[in-house]
C-alpha positions in Angstrom: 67.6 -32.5 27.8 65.5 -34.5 25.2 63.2 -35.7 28.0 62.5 -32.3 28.8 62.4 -31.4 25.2 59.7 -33.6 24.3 58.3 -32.3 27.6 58.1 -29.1 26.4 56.6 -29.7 23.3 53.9 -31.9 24.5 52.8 -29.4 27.2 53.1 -26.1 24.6 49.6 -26.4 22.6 48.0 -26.4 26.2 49.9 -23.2 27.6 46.7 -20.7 25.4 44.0 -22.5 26.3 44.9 -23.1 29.8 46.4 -19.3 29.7 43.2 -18.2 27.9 41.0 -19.9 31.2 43.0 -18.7 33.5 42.8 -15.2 32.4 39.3 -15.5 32.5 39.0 -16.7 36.0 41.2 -14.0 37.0 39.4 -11.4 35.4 36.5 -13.0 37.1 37.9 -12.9 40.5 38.5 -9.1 39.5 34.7 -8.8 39.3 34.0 -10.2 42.1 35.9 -8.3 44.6 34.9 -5.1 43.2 31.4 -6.4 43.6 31.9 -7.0 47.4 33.9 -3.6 48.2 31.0 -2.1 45.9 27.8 -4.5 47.6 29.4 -5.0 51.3 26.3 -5.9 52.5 25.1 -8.2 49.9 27.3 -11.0 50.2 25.0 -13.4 48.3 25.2 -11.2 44.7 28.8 -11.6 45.3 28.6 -15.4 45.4 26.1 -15.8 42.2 28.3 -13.8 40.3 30.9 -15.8 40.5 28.2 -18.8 40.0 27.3 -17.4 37.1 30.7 -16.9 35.8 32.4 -20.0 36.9 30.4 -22.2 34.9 31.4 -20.9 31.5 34.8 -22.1 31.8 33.2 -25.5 30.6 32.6 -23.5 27.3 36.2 -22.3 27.0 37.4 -26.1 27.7 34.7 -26.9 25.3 35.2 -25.0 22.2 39.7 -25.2 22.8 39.7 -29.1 23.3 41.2 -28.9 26.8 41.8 -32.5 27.8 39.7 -34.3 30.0 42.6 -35.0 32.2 43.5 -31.3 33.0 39.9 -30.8 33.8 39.2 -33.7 35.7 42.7 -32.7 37.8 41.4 -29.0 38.3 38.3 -29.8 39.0 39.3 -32.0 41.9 41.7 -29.2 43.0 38.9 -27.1 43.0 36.5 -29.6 45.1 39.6 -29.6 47.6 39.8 -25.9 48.2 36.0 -25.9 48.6 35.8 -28.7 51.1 38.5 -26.7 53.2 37.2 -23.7 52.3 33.8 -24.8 54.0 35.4 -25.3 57.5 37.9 -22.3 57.2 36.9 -18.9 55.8 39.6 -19.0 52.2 37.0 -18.0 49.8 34.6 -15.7 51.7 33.5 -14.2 48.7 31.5 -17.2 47.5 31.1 -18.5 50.7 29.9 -15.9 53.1 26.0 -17.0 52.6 24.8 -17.0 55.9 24.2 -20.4 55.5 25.6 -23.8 55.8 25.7 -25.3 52.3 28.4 -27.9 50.1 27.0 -25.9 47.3 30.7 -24.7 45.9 32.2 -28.3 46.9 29.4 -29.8 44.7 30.0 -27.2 41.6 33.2 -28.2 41.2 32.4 -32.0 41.9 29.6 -32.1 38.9 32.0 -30.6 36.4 34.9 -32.6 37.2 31.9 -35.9 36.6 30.4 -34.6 33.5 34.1 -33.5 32.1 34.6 -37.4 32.5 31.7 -38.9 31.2 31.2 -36.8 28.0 35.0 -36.1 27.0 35.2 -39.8 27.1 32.4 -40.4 24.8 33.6 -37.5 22.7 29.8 -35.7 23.5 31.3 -32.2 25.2 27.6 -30.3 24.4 26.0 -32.7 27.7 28.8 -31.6 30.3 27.7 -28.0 28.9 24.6 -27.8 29.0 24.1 -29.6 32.3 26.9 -27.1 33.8 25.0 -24.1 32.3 21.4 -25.4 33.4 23.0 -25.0 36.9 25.3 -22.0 36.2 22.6 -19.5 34.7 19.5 -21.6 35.7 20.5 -21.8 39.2 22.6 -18.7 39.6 19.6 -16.5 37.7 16.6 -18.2 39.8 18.3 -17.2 43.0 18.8 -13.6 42.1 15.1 -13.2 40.7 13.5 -15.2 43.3 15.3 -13.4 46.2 14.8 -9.9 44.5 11.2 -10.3 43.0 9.6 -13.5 44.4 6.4 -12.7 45.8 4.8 -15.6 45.5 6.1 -18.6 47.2 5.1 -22.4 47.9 6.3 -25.5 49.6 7.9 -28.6 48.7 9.6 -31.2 51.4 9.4 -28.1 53.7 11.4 -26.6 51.3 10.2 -22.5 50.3 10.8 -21.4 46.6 9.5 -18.8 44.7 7.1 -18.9 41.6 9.0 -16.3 40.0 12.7 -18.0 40.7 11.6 -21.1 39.3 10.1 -19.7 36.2 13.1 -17.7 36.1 15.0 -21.4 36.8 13.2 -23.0 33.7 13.9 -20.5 31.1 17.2 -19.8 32.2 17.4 -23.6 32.0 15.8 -24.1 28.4 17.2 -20.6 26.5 20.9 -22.5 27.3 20.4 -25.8 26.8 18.8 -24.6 23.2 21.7 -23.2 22.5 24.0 -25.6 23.5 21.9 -27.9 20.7 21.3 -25.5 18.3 25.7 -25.0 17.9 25.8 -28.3 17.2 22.9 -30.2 15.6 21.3 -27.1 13.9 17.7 -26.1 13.3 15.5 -29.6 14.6 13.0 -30.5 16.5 15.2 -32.2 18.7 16.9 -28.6 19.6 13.7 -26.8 20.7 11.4 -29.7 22.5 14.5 -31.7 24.5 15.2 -28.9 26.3 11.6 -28.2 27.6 12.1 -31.3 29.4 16.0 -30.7 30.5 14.1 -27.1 31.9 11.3 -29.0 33.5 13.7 -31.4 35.1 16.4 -28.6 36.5 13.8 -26.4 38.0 12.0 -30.2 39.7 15.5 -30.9 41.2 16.7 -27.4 42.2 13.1 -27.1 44.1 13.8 -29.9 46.0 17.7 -29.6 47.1 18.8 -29.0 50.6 22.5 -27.6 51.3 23.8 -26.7 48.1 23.4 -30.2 46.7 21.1 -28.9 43.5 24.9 -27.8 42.2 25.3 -31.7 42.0 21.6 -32.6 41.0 20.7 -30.1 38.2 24.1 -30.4 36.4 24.0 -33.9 36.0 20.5 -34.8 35.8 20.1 -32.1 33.2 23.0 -33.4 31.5 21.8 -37.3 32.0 18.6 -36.5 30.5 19.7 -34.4 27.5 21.7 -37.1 26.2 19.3 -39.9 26.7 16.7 -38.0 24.9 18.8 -36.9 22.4 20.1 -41.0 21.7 16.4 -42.1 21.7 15.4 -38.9 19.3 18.1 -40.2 16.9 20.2 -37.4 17.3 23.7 -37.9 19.0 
């Protein structure tokens, strides 16, 4: 009875944070299927939607101090049901693509690394802002480009869109901004870093094959936020 006592009253403080996240991804999965019974035939709005979304649950663990252990356990949870979900249809909505791609194994792979390396070093702002460079940079890119892009190009044999990559960069540097601005304030630092975060996201994601920019952009983003920041004198 003690045991489960302390138990108890270890796990308690987590129950509204984790209750809070979980509500959101519910309501989230909500969205998403009335966006597929709405869109039937666009399966791909479906699956940015919930790229979109996804990605600001590292806000939510952010800003209510969820441990780096639970995230790091859900997020290889969430990298299992992706790998199987890959050869067996479980999560058609965010599969269903047309397309062979790892991209939903490698979202949940990046988050689960960046949760690591920054909890650890008590620097939470990098997992975000290298999650939401790929979230809203990524997520926004692909619905522009595939919507509006009328001008394309070629890199590696690899077709983008001007416009999705514009749309990529500033997607990339309005939330990286952000990120900084909440917690270093008003500096330099704040506005110029993230033109090169931007510039580096929109490089990588223009050069991915097979979902793999969900692994790239996150953590090169996130990579070269901090060191710029460290170097800039900033933390």
């Amino acid at each position: 009875m003690l045991n489960f006592s302390a138990w108890f009253q270890s796990t308690t403080p987590l129950l509204v944070p984790l209750s809070l996240i979980f509500a959101y991804l519910a309501i989230l999965v909500l969205v998403a299927e009335g966006i597929t019974r709405l869109f039937s035939d666009d399966k791909e709005l479906t699956r940015k939607v919930v790229h979109l979304g996804a990605g600001n649950v590292i806000l939510l663990a952010w800003w209510l101090e969820v441990p780096a252990s639970v995230g790091i356990a859900a997020s290889i949870i969430a990298s299992l049901v992706a790998l199987i979900s890959y050869f067996l249809p479980i999560l058609p909505s965010i599969n269903s693509v047309g397309r062979q791609s790892l991209g939903t194994f490698f979202y949940a792979v990046s988050i689960g690394i960046l949760v690591a390396w920054f909890w650890w070093l008590n620097q939470p702002q990098y997992a975000a802002m290298g999650i939401l460079a790929m979230c809203w940079g990524d997520g926004m890119a692909a619905i522009i480009g595939q919507r509006f892009g009328k001008h394309h190009y070629q890199i590696l044999g690899i077709t983008k869109s001007w416009e999705g990559s514009l749309t990529m960069a500033v997607a990339s540097y309005l939330t990286s901004s952000l990120v900084l601005l909440g917690v270093q304030g008003n500096v330099w630092q704040t506005w110029l870093i993230p033109l090169a975060v931007a510039g580096f996201a929109t490089g990588l994601e223009a050069v991915s094959r097979l979902g793999v920019d969900n692994l790239t952009v996150p953590l090169g983003s996130a990579a070269l936020g901090f060191f710029l920041n460290q170097i800039g004198y900033f933390p």
